[in-house]
DRENFILO-23221 format. One line per 3 residues: number of its first residue (from 1); their letters; for each residue z, x, y of C-alpha. Coordinates in Angstrom, 3 decimals, decimal comma. Example, Ala and Ser with C-alpha at 12.3 -4.5 7.8 and 13.67 -1.06 7.14 Angstrom:
<papas>
1	AS	7,800/12,300/-4,500 ~ 7,140/13,670/-1,060
</papas>
This chain:
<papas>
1	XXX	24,405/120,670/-1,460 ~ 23,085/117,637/1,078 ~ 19,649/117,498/1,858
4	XXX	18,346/115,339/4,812 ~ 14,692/114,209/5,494 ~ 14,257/113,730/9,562
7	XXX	11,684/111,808/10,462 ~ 9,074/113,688/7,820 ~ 5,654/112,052/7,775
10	XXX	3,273/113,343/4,993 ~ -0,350/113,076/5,862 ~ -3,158/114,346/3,342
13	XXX	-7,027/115,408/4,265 ~ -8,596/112,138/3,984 ~ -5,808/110,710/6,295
16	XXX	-3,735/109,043/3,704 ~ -0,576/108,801/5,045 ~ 1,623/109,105/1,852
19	XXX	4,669/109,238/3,989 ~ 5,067/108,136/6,925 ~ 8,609/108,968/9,598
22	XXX	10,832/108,892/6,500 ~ 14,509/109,751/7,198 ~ 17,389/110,001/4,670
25	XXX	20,581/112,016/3,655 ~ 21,556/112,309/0,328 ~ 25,028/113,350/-0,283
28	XXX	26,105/116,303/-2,177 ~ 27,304/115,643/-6,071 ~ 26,054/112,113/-6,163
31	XXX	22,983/111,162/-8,135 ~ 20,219/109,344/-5,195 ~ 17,296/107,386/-7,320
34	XXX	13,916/107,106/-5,114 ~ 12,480/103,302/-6,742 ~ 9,094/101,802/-6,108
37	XXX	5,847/101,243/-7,068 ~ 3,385/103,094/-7,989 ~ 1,743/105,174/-4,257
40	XXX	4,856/104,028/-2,100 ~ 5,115/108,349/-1,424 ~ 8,781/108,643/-3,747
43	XXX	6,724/111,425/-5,880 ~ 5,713/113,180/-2,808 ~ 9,060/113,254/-1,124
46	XXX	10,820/114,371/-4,291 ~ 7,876/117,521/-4,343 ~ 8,871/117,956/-0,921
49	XXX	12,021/119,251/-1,653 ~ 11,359/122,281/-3,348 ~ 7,673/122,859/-1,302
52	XXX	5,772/121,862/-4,085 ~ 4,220/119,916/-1,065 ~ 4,881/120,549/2,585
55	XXX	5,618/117,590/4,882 ~ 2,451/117,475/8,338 ~ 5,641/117,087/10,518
58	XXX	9,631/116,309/10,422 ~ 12,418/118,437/8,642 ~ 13,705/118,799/5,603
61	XXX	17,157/120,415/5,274 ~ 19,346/122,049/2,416 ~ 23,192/122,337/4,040
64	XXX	21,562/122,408/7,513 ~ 19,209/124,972/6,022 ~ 15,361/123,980/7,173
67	XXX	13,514/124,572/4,152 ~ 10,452/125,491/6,048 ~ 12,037/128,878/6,533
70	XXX	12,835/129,449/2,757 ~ 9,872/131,317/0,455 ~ 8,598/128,779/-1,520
73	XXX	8,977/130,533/-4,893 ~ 12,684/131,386/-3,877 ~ 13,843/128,048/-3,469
76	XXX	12,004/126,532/-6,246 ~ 14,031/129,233/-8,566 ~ 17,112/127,550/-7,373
79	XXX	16,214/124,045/-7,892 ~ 15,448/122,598/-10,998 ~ 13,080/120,236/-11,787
82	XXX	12,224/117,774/-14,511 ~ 9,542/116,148/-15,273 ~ 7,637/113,276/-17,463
85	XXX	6,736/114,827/-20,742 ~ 9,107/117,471/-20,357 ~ 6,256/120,034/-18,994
88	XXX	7,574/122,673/-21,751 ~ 5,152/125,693/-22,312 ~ 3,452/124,830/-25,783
91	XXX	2,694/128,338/-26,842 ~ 6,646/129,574/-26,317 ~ 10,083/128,721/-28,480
94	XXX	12,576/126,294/-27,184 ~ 15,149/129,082/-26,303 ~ 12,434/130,876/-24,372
97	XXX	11,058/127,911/-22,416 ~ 14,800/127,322/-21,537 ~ 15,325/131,136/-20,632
100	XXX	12,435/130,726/-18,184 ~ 13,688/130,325/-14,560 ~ 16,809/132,839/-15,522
103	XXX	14,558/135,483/-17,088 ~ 12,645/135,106/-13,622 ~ 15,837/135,244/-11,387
106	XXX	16,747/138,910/-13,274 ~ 18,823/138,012/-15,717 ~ 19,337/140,198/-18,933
109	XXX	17,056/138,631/-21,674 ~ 20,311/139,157/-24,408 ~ 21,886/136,850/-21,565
112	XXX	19,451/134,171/-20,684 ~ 18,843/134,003/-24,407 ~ 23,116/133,000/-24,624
115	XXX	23,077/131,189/-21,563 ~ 20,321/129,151/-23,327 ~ 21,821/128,421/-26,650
118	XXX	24,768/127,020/-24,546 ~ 22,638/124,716/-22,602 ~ 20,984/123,148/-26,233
121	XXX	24,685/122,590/-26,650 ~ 25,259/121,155/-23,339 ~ 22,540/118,666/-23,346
124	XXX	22,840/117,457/-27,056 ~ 20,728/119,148/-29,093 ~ 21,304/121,792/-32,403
127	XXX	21,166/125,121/-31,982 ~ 18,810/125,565/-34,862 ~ 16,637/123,771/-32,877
130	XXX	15,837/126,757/-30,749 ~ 13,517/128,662/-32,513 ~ 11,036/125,896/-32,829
133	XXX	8,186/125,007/-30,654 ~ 7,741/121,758/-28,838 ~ 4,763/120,278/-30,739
136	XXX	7,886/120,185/-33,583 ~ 10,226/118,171/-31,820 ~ 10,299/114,914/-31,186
139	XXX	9,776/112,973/-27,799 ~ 13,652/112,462/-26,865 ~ 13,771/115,822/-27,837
142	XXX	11,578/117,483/-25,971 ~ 12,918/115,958/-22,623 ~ 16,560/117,369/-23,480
145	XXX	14,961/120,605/-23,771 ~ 13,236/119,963/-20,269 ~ 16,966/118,974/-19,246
148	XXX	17,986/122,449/-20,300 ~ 15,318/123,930/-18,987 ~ 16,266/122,155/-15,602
151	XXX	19,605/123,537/-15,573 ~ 19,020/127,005/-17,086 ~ 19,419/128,656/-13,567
154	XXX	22,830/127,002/-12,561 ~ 21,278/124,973/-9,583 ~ 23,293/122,559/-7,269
157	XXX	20,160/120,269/-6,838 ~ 17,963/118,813/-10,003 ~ 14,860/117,200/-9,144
160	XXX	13,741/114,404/-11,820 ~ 10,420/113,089/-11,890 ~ 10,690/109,794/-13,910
163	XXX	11,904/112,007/-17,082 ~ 12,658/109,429/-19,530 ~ 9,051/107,133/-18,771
166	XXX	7,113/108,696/-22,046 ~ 9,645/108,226/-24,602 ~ 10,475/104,353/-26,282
169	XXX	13,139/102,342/-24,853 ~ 16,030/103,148/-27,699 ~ 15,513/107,055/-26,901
172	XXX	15,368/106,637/-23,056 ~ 18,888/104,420/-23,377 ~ 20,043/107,290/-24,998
175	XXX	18,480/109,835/-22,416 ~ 19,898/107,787/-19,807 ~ 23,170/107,951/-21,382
178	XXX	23,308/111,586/-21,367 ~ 22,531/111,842/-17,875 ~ 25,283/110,198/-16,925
181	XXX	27,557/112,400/-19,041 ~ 26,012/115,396/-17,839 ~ 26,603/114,351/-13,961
184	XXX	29,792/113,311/-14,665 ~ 30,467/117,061/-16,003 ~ 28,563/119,108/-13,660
187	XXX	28,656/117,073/-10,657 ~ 25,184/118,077/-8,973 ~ 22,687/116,861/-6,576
190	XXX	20,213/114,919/-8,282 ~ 17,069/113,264/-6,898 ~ 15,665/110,610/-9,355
193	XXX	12,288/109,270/-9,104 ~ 11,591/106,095/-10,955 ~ 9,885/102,699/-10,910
196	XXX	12,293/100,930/-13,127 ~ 14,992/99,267/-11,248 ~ 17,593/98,888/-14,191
199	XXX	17,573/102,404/-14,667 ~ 17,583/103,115/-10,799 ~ 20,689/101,193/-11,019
202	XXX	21,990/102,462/-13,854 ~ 22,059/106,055/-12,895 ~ 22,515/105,905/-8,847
205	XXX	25,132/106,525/-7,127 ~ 22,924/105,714/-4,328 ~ 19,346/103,504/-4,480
208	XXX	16,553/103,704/-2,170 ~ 13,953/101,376/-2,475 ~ 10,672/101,799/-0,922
211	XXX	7,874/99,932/0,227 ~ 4,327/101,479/0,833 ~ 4,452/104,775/3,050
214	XXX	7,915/105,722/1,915 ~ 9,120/102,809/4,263 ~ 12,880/102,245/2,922
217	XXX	13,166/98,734/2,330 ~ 17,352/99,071/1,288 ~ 19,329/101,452/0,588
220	XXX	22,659/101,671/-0,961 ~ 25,507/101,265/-3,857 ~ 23,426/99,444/-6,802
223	XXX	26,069/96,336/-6,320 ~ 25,642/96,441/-2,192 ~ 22,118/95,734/-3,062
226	XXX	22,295/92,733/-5,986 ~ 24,852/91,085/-3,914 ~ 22,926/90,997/-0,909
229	XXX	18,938/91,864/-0,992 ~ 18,284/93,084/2,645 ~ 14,537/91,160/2,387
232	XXX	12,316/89,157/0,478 ~ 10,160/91,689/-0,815 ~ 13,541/93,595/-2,329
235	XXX	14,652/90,186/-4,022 ~ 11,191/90,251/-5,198 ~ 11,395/93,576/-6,638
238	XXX	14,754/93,716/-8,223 ~ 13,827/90,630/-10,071 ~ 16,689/87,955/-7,953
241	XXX	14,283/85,626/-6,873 ~ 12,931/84,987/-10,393 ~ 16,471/84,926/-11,754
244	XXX	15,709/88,230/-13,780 ~ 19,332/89,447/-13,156 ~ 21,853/87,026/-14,766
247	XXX	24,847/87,090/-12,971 ~ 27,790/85,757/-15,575 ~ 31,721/84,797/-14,619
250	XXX	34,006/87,602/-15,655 ~ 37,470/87,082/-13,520 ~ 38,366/84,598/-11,304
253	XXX	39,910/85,661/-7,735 ~ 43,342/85,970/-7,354 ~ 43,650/82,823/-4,652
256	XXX	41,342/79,626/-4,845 ~ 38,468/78,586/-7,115 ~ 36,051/81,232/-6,575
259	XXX	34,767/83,231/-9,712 ~ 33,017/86,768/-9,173 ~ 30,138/87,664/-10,901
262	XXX	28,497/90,439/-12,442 ~ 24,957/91,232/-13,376 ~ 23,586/92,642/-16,247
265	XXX	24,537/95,918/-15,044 ~ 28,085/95,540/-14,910 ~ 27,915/95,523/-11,551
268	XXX	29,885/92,762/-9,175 ~ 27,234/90,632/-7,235 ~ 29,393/88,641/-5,126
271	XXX	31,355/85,436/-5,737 ~ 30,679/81,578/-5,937 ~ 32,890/78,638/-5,574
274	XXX	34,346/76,990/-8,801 ~ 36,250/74,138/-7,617 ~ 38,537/72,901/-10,741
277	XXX	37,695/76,211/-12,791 ~ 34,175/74,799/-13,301 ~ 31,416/76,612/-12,654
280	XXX	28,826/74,862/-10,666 ~ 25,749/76,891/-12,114 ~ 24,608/79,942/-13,704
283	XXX	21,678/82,031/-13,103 ~ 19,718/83,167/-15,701 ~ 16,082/83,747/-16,492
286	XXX	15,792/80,424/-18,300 ~ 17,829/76,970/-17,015 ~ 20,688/76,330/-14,800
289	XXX	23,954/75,091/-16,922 ~ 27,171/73,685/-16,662 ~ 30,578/76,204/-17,571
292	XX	33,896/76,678/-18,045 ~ 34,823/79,845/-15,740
</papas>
């Protein structure tokens, strides 16, 4: 399922414009990361989505579907969401808190009960694990069950509100990790918010970066934007200008001298000229050397 913002603007009570003419599609089956910093409005469009907020003017469409027109409890029981520190009901089991949204929808509670167990499966986690509560679980644990949880209902879209910023790095590697398995099995339509921009372009298929007032700065394939920063304030924020992402020879092209080069990511960020098979420099976050390419 698509869903396109049309010129949306997002104006609160005290006139804060949060966001402000915002337009954007984001395909069907890819993953779209919203990056920023902190008050650019990528919370607020995200909440948008499922009504959580309502934009003061502009469209927001689901496969053409205006999402105005939808009751807001409906479509939020066919979206799922997950949050930062996994939002799981304290007082309730694991299985149940996963059985939530289908229990809601109808379904038989012998059913969502299964349907559970096969989504602690799905996302990583033992199955013994299910009659626990969350206070006994750890961290990285926790946000797998709010995975589940997320997915419990079958939905084409999954909203993610910066998921993995509460739990240490190794676990959120590992979170991050299992994201990309999951998408790569289920194929839906996820909306990532973040302010990290490794892990926006770790996960995206597509990365939007905004400025203040949901202004999109770039947008694009993570290795579109590392070759070629559209502005100085998204050089600035990806780290390029300071030489954060070290870009290191891995082939060199098939006619001439020039060497391509990847960044930390993996990702190609364009070529340079290495006349003689030497390279000329290398960026890193430290000095400029001298190579054999």
């Amino acid at each position: 399922m698509s869903i396109e913002f049309r010129s949306v603007t997002k104006r609160f009570a005290d006139e804060t414009v949060a966001v402000d003419d915002f337009s954007l599609l984001i395909p069907s089956r890819k993953t779209t990361v919203l990056v920023g910093s902190s008050g650019c409005g990528k919370t607020t469009l995200l909440r948008m989505i499922n009504r959580m907020v309502d934009p003061s003017s502009g469209v927001i469409t689901i496969d053409d579907e205006d999402i105005a027109t939808v009751e807001p409890v409906a479509l939020r029981r066919r979206i799922g969401y997950v949050m930062q520190n996994s939002g799981l009901l304290p007082h309730r089991k694991v299985v149940d808190n996963v059985a939530t949204v289908p229990l809601l929808n109808g379904v038989p509670k012998a059913e969502a009960r299964e349907r559970a167990l096969e989504l602690l499966d799905t996302v990583g986690l033992d199955r013994a694990l299910a009659d626990r509560y969350p206070s006994q679980l750890s961290g990285g644990q926790q946000q797998r069950v709010g995975v589940a949880r997320g997915l419990a209902a079958d939905p084409n879209i999954l909203l993610m509100d910066e998921p993995f910023g509460a739990v240490d790095p190794i676990v959120r590697s590992e979170l991050q990790h299992e994201l990309i398995r999951l998408q790569r099995e289920l194929g839906k339509t996820v909306v990532f918010v973040t302010h990290d921009i490794d892990e926006a372009f770790l996960l995206g298929d597509q990365v939007v970066i905004l400025e203040k007032g949901a202004k999109i700065a770039q947008q694009g394939h993570p290795r579109e934007i590392l070759a070629n920063p559209a502005t100085e304030f998204v050089a600035s924020f990806i780290g390029a200008d300071r030489g954060k992402r070290r870009l290191a020879p891995v082939a060199a092209a098939a006619t001439g001298d020039d060497v391509l080069l990847v960044d930390g990511t993996g990702y190609a960020a364009g070529v340079i000229s290495a006349p003689g098979g030497k390279l000329a420099y290398s960026i890193s976050d430290k000095t400029d050397q001298a190579g054999d390419a």
